[in-house]
SENUVEX-116023 format. One line per field, with one value per residue (C-alpha): x, y, z; residue in three letters; chain. Coordinates in Angstrom, 3 decimals, padded with zeros to 6 digits, always signed. Each point is the difference from the previous one (the first is absolute). Example, Ala and Ser with C-alpha at 12.3 -4.5 7.8 and 13.67 -1.06 7.14 Angstrom:
<tikes>
c1	(+012.300_+001.370)
c2	(-004.500_+003.440)
c3	(+007.800_-000.660)
residu	(ALA_SER)
chaine	(A_A)
</tikes>
This chain:
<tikes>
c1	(-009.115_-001.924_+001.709_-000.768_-001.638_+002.424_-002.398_+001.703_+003.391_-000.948_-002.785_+002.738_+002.280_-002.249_-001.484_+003.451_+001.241_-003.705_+001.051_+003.730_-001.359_-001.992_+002.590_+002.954_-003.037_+000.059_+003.553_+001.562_-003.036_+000.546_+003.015_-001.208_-001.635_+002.255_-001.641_-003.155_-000.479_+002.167_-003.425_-001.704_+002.325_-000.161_-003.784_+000.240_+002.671_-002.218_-003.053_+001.347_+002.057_-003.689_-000.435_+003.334_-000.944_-002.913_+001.293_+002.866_-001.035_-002.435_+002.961_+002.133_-002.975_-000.869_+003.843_+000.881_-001.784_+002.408_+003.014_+002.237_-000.008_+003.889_-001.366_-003.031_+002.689_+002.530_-003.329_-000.871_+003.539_+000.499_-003.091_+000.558_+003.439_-001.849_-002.566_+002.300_+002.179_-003.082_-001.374_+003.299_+000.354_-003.345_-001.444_+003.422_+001.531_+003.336_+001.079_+002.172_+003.299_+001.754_+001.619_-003.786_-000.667_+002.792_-000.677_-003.580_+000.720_+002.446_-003.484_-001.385_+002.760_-000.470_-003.880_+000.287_+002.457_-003.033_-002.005_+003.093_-000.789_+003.306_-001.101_-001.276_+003.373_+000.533_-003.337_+000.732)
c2	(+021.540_-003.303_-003.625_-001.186_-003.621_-003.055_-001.403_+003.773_-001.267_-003.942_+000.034_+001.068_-001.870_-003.283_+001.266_+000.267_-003.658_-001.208_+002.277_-001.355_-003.880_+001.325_+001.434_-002.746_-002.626_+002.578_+000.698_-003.716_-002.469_-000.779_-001.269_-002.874_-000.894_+000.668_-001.924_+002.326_+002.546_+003.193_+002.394_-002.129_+000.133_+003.929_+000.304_-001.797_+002.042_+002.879_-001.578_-000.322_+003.086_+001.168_-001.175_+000.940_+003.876_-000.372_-000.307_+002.316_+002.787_+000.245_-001.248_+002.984_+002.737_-001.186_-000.289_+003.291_+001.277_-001.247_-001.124_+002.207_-000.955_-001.141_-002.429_-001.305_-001.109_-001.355_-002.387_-000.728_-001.623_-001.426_-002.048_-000.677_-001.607_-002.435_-000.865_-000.825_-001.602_-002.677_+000.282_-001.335_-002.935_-000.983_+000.631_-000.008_-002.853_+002.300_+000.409_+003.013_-000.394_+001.753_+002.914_+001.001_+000.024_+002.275_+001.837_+000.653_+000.863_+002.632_+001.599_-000.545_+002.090_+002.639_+000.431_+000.012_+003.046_+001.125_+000.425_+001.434_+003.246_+000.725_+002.046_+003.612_+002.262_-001.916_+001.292_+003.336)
c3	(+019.741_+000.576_-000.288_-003.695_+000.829_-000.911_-002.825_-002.077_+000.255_-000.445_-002.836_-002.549_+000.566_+000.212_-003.960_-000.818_+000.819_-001.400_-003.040_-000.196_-000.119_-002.906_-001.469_+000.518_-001.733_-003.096_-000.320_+000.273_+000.377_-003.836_+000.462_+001.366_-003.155_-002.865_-002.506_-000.018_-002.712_+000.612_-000.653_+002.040_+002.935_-000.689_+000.199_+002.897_+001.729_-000.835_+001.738_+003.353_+000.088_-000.488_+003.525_+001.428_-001.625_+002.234_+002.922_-000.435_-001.015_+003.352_+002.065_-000.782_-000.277_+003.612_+001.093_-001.801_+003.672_+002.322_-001.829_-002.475_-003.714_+000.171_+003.544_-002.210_-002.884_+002.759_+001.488_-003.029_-000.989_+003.303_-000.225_-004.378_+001.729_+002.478_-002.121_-002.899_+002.390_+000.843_-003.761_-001.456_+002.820_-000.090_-003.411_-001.902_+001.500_+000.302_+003.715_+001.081_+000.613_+002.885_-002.147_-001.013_+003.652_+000.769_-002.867_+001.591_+002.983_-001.435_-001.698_+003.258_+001.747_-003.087_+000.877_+003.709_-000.796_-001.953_+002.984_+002.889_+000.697_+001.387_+002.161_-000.548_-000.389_-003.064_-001.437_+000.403)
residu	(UNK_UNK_UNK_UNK_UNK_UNK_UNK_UNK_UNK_UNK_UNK_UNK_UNK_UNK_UNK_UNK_UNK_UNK_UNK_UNK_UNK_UNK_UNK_UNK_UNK_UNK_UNK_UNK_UNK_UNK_UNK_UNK_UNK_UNK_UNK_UNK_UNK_UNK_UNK_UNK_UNK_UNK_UNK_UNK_UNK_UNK_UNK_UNK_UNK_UNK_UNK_UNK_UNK_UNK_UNK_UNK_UNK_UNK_UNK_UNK_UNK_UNK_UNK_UNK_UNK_UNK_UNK_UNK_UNK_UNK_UNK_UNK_UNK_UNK_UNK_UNK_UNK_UNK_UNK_UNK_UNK_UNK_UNK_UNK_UNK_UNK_UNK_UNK_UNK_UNK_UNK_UNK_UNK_UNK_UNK_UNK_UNK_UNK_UNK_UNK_UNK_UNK_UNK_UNK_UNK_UNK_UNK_UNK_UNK_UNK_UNK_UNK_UNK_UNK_UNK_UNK_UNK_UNK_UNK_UNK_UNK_UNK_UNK_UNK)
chaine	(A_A_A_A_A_A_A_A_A_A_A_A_A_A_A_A_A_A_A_A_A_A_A_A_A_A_A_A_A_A_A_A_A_A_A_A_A_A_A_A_A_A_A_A_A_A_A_A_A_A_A_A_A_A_A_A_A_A_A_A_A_A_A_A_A_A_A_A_A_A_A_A_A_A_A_A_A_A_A_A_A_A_A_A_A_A_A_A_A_A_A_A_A_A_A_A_A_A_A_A_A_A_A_A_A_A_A_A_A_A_A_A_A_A_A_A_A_A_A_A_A_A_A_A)
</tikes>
């Protein structure tokens, strides 16, 4: 079976993060501006998850060829964790403290689990 070329594995996962910075701007860029309209903060939500829809819904049809549903899911949190992580420093003003860093790399730890094969008398 031939080598599937790099750009199968990466292309995903690059829409994904592009998708997640959508996504964290839809889900918590309003709170930066709590004094706007609650239906306007909603419409606008709406409009750039428009975007974020766009580019996920490619990402995982094209990654659905290389990685497993559960492995899409497990990328897609890892990289909704780092770009939150940056979102909420930079946008938010609110820094992480250590215990969300631990807390992190305990997720991390749960996806790279995600992706051990363990070798393959376990899958039998």
């Amino acid at each position: 079976m031939p080598a599937l070329p790099l750009s199968n594995y990466l292309v995903p996962v690059l829409l994904l993060l592009a998708s997640n910075v959508f996504m964290t701007f839809a889900w918590y860029g309003h709170l930066k501006y709590k004094s706007a309209p609650l239906f306007m903060a909603i419409v606008a939500s709406w409009g750039i998850a428009f975007f974020e829809y766009s580019l996920m819904v490619p990402a995982n049809r094209m990654g659905s060829g290389v990685y497993s549903v559960v492995q899409l899911k497990t990328i897609q949190e890892i990289i909704t964790l780092v770009v939150f992580a940056g979102f909420s420093a930079w946008y938010l003003g609110q820094p992480l403290k250590w215990n969300h860093y631990a807390a992190f790399a305990l997720i991390v730890g749960a996806a790279f689990l995600m992706f051990y094969d363990g070798g393959s008398a376990a899958s039998h």
